[in-house]
LOSE-808756 format. One record per residue (C-alpha): residue number from 1; x, y, z. Coordinates in nm, 4 decimals, decimal comma. Layout:
# LOSE-808756
<rec><n>NUM</n><x>X</x><y>Y</y><z>Z</z></rec>
...
END
This chain:
# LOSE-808756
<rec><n>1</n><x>0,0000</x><y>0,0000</y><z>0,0000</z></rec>
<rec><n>2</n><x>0,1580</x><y>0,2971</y><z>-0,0998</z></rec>
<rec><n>3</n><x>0,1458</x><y>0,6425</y><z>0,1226</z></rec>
<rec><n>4</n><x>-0,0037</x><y>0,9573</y><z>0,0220</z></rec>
<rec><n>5</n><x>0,2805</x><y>1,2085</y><z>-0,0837</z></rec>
<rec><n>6</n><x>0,3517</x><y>1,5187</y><z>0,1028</z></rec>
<rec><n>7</n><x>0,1996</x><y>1,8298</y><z>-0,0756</z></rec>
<rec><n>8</n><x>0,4010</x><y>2,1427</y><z>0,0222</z></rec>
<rec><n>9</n><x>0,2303</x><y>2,5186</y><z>-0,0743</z></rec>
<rec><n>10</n><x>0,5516</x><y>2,7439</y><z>-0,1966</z></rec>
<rec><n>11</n><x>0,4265</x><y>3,0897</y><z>-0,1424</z></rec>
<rec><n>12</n><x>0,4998</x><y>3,3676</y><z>-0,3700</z></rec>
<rec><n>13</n><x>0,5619</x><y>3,5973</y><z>-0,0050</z></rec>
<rec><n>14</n><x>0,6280</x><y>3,9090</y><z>-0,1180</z></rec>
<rec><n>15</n><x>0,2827</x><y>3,9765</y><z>-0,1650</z></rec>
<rec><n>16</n><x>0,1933</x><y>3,8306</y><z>0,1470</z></rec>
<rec><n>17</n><x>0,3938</x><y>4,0872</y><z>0,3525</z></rec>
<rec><n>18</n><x>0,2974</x><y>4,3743</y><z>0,1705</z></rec>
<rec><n>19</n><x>-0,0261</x><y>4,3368</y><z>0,2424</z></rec>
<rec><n>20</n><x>0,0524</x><y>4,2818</y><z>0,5756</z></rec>
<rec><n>21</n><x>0,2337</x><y>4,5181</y><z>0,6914</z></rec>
<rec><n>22</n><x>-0,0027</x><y>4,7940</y><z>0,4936</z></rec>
<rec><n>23</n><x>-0,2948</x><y>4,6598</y><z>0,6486</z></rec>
<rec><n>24</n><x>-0,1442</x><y>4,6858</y><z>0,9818</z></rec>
<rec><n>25</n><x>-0,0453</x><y>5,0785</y><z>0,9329</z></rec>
<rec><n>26</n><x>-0,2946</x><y>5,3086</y><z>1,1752</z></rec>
<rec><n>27</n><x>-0,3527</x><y>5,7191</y><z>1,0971</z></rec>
<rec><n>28</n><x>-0,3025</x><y>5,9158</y><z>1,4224</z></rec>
<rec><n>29</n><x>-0,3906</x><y>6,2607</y><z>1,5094</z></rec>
<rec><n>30</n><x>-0,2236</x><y>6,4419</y><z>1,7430</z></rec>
<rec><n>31</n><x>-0,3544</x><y>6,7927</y><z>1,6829</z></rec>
<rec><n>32</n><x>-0,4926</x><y>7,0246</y><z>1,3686</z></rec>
<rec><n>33</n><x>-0,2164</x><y>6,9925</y><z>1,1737</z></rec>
<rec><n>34</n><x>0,0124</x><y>6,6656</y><z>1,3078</z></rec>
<rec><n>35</n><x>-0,0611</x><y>6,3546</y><z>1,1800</z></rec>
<rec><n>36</n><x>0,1151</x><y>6,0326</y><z>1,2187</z></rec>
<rec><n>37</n><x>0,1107</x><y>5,6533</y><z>1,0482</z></rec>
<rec><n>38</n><x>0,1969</x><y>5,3782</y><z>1,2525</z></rec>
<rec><n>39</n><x>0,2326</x><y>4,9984</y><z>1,2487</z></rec>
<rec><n>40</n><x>0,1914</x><y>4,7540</y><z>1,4999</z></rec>
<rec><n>41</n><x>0,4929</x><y>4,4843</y><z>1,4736</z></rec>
<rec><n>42</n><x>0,2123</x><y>4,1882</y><z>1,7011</z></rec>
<rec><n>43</n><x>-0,0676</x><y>4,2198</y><z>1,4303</z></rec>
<rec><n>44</n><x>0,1548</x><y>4,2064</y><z>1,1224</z></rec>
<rec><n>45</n><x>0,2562</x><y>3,9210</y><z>1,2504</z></rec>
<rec><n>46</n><x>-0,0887</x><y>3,7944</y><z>1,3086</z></rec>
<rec><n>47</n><x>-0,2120</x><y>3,8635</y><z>0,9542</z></rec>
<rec><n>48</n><x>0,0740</x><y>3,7117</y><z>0,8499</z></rec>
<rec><n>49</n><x>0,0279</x><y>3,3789</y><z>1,0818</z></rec>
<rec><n>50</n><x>-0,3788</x><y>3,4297</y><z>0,9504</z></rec>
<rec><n>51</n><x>-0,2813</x><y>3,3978</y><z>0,6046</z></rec>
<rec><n>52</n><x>-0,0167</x><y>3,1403</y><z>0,6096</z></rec>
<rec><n>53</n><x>-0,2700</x><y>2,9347</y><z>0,7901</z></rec>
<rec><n>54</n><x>-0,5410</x><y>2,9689</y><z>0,5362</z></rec>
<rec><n>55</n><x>-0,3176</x><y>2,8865</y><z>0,2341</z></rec>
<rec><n>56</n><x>-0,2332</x><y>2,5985</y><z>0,4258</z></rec>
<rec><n>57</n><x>-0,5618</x><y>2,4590</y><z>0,4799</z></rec>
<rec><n>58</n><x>-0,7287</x><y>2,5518</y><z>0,1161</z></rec>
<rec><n>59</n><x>-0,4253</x><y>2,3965</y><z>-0,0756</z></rec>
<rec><n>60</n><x>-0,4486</x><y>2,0948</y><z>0,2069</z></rec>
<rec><n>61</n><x>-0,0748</x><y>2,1458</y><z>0,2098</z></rec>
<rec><n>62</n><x>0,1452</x><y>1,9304</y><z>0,4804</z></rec>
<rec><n>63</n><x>0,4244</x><y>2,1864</y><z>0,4650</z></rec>
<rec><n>64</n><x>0,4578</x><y>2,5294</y><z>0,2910</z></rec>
<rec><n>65</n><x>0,7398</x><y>2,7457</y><z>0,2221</z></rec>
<rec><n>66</n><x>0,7540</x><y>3,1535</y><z>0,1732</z></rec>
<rec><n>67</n><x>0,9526</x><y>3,3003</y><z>-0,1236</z></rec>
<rec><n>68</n><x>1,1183</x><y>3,6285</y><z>-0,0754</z></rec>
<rec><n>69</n><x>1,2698</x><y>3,8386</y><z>-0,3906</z></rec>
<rec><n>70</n><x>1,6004</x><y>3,9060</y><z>-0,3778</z></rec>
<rec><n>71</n><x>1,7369</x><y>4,2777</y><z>-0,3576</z></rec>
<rec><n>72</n><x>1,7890</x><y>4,2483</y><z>-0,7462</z></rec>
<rec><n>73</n><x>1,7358</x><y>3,9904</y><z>-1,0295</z></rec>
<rec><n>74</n><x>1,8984</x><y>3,9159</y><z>-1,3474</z></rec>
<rec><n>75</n><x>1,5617</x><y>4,1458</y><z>-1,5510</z></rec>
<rec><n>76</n><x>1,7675</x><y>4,4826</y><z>-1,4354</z></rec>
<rec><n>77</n><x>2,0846</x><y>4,3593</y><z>-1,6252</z></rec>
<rec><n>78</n><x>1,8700</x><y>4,2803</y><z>-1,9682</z></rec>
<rec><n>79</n><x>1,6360</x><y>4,6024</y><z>-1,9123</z></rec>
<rec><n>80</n><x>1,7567</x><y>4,8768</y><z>-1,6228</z></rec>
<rec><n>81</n><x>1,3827</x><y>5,0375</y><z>-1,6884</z></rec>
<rec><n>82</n><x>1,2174</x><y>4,7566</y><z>-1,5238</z></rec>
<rec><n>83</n><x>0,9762</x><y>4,7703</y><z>-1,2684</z></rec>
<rec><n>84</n><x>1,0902</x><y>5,1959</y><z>-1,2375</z></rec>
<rec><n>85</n><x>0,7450</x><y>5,3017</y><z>-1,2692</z></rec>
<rec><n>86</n><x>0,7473</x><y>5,1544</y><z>-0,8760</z></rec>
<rec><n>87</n><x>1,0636</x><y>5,3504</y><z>-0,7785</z></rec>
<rec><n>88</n><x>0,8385</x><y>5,6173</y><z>-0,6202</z></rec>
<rec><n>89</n><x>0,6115</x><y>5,3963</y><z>-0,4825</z></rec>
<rec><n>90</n><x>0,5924</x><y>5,3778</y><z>-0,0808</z></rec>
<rec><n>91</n><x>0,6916</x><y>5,0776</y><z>0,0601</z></rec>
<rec><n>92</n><x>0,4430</x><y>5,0196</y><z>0,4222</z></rec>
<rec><n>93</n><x>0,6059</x><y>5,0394</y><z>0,7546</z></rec>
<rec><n>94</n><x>0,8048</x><y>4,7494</y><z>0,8743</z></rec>
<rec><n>95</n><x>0,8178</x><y>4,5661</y><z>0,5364</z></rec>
<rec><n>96</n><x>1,2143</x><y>4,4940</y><z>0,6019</z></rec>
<rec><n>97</n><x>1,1042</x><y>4,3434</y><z>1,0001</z></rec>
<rec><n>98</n><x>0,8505</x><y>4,1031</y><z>0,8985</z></rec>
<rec><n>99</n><x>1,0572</x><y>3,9686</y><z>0,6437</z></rec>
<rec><n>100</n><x>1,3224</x><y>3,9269</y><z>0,8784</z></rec>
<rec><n>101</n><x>1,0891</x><y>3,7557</y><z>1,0963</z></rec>
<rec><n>102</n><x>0,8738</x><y>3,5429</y><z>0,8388</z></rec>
<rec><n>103</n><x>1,2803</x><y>3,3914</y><z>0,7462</z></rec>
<rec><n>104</n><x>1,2923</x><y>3,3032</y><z>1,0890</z></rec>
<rec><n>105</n><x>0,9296</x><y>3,1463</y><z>1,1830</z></rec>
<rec><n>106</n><x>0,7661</x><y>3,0837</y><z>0,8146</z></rec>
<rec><n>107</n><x>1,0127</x><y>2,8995</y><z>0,6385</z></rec>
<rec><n>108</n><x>1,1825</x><y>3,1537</y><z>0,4485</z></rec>
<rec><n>109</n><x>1,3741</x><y>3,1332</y><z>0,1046</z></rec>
<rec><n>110</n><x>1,5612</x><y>3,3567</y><z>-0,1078</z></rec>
<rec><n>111</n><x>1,7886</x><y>3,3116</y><z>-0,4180</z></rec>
<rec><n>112</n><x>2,0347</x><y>3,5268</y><z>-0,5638</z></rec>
<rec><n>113</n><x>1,9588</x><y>3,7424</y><z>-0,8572</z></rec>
<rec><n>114</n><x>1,5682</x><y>3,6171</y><z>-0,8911</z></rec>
<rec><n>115</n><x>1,2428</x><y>3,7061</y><z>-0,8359</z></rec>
<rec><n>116</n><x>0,9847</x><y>3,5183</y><z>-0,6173</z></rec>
<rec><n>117</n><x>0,8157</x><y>3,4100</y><z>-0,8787</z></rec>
<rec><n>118</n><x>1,1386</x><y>3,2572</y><z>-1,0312</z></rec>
<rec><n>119</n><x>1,2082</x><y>3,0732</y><z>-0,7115</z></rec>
<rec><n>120</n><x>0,8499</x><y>2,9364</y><z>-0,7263</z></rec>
<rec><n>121</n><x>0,8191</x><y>2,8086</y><z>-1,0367</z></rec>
<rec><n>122</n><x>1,1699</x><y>2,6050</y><z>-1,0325</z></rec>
<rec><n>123</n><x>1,0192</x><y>2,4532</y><z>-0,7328</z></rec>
<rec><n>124</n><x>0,6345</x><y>2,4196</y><z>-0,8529</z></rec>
<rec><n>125</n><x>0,6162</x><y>2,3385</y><z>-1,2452</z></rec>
<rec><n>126</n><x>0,5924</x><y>2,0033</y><z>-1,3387</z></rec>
<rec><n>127</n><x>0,5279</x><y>1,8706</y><z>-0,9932</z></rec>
<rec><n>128</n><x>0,2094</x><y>1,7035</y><z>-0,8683</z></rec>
<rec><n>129</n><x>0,3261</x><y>1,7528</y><z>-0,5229</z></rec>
<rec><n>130</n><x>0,3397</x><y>2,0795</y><z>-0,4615</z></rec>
<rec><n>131</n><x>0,1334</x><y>2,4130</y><z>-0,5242</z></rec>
<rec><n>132</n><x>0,2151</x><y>2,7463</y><z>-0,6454</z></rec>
<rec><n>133</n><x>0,0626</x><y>3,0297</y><z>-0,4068</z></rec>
<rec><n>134</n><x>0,0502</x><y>3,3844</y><z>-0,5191</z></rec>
<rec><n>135</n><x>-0,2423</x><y>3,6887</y><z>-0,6226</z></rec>
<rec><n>136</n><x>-0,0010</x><y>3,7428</y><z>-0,9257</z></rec>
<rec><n>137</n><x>-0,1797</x><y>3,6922</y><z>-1,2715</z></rec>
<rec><n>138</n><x>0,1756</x><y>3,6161</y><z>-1,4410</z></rec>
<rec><n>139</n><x>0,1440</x><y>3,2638</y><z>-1,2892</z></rec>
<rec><n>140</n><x>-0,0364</x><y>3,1672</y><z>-1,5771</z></rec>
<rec><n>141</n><x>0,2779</x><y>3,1161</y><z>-1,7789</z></rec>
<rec><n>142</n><x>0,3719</x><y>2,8273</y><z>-1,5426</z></rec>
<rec><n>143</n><x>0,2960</x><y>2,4810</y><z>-1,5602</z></rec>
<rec><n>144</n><x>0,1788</x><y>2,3799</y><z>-1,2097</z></rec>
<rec><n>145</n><x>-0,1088</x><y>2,4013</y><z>-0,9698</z></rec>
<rec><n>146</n><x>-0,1622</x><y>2,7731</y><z>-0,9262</z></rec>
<rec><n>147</n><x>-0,3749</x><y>2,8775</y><z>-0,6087</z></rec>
<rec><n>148</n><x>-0,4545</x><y>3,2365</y><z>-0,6244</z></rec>
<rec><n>149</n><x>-0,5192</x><y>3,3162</y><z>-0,2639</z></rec>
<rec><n>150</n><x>-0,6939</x><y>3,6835</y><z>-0,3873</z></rec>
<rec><n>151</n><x>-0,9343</x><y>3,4878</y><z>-0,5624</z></rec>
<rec><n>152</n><x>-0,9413</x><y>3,1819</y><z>-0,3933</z></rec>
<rec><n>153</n><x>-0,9013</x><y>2,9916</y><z>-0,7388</z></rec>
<rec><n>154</n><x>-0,7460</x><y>2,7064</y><z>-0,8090</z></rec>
<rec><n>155</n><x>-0,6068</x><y>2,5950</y><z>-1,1186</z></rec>
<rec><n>156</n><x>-0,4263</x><y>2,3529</y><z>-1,3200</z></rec>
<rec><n>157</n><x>-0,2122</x><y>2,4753</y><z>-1,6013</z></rec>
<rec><n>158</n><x>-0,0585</x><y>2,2375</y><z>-1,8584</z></rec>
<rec><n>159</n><x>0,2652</x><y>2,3172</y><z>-2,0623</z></rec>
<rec><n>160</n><x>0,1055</x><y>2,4145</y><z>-2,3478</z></rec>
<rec><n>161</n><x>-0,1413</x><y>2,6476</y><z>-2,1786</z></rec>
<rec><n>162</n><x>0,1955</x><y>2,8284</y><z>-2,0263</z></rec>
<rec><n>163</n><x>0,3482</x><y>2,8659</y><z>-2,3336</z></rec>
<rec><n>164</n><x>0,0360</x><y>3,0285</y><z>-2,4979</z></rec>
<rec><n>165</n><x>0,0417</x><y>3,2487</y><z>-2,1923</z></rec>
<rec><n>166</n><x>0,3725</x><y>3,3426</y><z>-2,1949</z></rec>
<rec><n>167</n><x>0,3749</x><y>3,4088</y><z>-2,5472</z></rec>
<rec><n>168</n><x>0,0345</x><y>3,5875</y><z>-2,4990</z></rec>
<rec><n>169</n><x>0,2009</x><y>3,8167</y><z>-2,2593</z></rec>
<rec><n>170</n><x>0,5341</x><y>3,8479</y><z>-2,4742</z></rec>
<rec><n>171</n><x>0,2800</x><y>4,0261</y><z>-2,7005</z></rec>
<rec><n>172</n><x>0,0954</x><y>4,2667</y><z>-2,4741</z></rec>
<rec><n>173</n><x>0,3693</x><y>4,3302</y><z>-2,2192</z></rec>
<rec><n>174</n><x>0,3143</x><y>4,4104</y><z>-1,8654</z></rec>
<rec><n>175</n><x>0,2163</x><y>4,7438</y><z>-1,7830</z></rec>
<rec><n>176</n><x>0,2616</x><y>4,6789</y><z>-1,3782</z></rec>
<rec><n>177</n><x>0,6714</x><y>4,5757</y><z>-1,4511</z></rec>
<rec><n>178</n><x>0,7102</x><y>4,8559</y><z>-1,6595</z></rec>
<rec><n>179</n><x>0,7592</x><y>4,7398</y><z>-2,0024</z></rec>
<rec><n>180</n><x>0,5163</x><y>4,7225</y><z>-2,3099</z></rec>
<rec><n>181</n><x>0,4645</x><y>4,4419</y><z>-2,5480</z></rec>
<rec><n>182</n><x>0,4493</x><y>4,5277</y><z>-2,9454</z></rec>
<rec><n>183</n><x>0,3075</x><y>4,8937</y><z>-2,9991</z></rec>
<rec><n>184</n><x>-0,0700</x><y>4,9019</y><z>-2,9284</z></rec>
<rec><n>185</n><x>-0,1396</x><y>4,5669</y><z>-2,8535</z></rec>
<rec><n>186</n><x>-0,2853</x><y>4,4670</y><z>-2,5474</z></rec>
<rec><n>187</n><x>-0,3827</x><y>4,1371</y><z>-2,3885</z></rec>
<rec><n>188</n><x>-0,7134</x><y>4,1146</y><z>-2,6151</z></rec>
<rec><n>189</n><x>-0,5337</x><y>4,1519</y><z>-2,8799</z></rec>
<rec><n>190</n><x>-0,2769</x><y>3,9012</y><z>-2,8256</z></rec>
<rec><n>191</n><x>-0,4955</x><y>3,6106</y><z>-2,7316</z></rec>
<rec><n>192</n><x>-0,6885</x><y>3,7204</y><z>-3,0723</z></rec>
<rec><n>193</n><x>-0,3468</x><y>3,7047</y><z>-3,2840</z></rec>
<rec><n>194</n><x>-0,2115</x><y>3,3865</y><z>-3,1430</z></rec>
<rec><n>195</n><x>-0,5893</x><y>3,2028</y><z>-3,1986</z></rec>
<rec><n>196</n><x>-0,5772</x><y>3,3310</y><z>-3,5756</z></rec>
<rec><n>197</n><x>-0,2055</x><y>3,2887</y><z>-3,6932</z></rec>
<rec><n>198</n><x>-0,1056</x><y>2,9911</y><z>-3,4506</z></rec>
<rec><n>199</n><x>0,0337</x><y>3,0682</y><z>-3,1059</z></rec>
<rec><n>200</n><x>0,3848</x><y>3,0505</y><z>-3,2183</z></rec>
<rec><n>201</n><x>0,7283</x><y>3,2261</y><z>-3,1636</z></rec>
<rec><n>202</n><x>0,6691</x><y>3,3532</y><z>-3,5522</z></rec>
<rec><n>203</n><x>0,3028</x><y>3,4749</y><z>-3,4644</z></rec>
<rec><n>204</n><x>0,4712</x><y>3,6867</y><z>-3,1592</z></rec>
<rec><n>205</n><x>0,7488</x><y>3,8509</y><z>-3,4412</z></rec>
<rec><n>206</n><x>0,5345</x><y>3,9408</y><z>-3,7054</z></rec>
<rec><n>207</n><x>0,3150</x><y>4,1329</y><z>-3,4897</z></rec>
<rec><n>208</n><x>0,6435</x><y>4,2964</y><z>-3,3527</z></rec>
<rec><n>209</n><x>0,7755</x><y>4,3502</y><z>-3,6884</z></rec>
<rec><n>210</n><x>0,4225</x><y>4,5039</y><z>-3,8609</z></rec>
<rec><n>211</n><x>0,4436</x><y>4,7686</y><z>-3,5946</z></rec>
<rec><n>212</n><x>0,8026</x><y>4,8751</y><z>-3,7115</z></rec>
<rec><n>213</n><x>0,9518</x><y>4,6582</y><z>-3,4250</z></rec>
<rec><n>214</n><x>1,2524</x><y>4,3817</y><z>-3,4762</z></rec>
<rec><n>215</n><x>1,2781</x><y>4,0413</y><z>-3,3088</z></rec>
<rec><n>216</n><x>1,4924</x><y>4,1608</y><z>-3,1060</z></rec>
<rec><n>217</n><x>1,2367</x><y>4,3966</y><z>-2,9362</z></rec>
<rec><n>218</n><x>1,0160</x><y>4,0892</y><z>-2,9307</z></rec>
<rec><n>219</n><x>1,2526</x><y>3,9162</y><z>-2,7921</z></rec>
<rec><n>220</n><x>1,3808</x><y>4,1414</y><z>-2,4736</z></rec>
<rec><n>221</n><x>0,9589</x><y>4,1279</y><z>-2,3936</z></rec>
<rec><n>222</n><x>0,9782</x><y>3,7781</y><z>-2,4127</z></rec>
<rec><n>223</n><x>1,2629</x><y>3,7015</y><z>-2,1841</z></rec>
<rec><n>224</n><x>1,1339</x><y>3,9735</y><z>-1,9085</z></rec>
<rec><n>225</n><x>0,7845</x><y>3,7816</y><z>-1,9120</z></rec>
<rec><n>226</n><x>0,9267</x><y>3,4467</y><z>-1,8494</z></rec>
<rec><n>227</n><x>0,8965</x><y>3,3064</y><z>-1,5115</z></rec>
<rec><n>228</n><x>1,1468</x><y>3,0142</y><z>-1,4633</z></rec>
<rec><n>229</n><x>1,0276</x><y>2,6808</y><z>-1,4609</z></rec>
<rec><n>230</n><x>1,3503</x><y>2,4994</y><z>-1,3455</z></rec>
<rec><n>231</n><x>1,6716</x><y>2,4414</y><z>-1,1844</z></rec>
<rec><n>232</n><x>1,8505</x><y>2,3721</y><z>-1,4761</z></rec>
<rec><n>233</n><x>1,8001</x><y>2,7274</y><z>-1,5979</z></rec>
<rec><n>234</n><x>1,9676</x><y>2,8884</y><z>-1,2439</z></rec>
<rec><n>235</n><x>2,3507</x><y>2,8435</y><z>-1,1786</z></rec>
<rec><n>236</n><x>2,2997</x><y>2,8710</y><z>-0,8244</z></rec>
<rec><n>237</n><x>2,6443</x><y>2,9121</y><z>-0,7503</z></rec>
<rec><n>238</n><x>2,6884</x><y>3,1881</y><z>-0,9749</z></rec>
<rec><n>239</n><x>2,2943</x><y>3,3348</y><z>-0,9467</z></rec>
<rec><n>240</n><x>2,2932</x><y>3,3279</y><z>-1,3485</z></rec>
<rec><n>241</n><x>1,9691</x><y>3,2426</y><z>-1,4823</z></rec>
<rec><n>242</n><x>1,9711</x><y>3,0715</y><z>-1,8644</z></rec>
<rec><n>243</n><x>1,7574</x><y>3,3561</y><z>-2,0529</z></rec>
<rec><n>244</n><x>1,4538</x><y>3,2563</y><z>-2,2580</z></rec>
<rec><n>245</n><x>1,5176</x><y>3,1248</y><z>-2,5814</z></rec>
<rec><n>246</n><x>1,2461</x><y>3,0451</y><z>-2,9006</z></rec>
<rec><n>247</n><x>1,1718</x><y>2,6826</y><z>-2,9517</z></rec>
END
């Protein structure tokens, strides 16, 4: 008789402790014209424990881990621009503490030179055992159990459905990382182009090239969108990550 295998939830944290730590911040009023914003360490914490504890009992995971983002990943060296429509963008109070503590009590990871989302899709795609966790629609370009815990959705995404994502999303771009797709062509758009001309790497550069683009352009859009889907594309050692390449 053979025993059930141990299902582990790898959560995309970032997200996690962001809204954690902004949901803890409290307005104060001292007078007319003082106000304050404060955050109370105890009940980030406690959303945090809250959430973890739900993920782990929708997914019916035995064991979970939390992925952290490193300080920088290998997109800034292809595109410097990325992700700098965020650069003004205020982080919430205590951001750095909780992730100091979630390493500590929650199982913490963190790998050089990648994203979260990197880190959970070498550990997620292609496994039955395991779950990917995260509110992030980009996790439709990876082939795994996806659990979106803003929706509470679950899905199952084959290969070929993440690689008519990903391609999908080579097209459009992604407005929230800072970098556009092929000029004037959104996600409708995309899906509509890859269902007419075949959702192939050629489909992605002719669109690129009727809009005065080059493959190259196509291709910079293509390797920012693409989430990693295994070890074999990370030197570890090093932290250099195997860029994206047509098939």
């Amino acid at each position: 008789m053979s025993s059930k295998k141990k299902r582990t939830a790898v959560i995309d944290a970032d997200m996690v402790i962001w809204r954690s730590s902004f949901a803890s911040e409290r307005e104060i009023k001292w007078d007319d014209d003082i106000w304050t914003l404060q955050s109370d360490m105890d009940e980030m914490k406690s959303i945090v424990d809250e959430s973890v504890d739900y993920i782990q009992t929708t997914t019916e995971a035995d064991d979970y881990f939390m992925v952290f983002s490193d300080k920088r990943n290998f997109r800034y060296d292809i595109f410097p621009e990325y992700k700098s429509n965020r650069k003004d963008k205020r982080k919430p109070l205590g951001l750095k503490a909780l992730m100091e503590w979630c390493f500590e009590e929650h199982n913490g990871i963190c790998k050089n030179n990648l994203e979260a989302d990197d880190v959970v899709g070498m550990m997620c795609c292609g496994r039955d055992d395991r779950v990917a966790v995260s509110g992030d629609k980009d996790f439709g370009t990876l082939n795994c159990e996806w659990f979106n815990f803003l929706k509470a959705e679950t899905s199952h995404t084959t290969l070929e459905e993440a690689n008519y994502n990903h391609l999908a999303q080579s097209l459009s771009g992604d407005s929230v990382d800072g970098f556009s797709g092929a000029s004037g062509i959104g996600p409708k758009t995309a899906i509509k182009l890859l269902d007419k001309h075949g959702a192939t790497w050629q489909t992605v550069v002719d669109a690129y090239e009727s809009k005065g683009q080059t493959e190259e352009d196509a291709l910079l859009n293509a390797r920012l969108s693409y989430i990693l889907r295994s070890p074999k594309e990370y030197n570890e050692k090093e932290g250099e990550v195997k860029l994206w390449m047509p098939k």
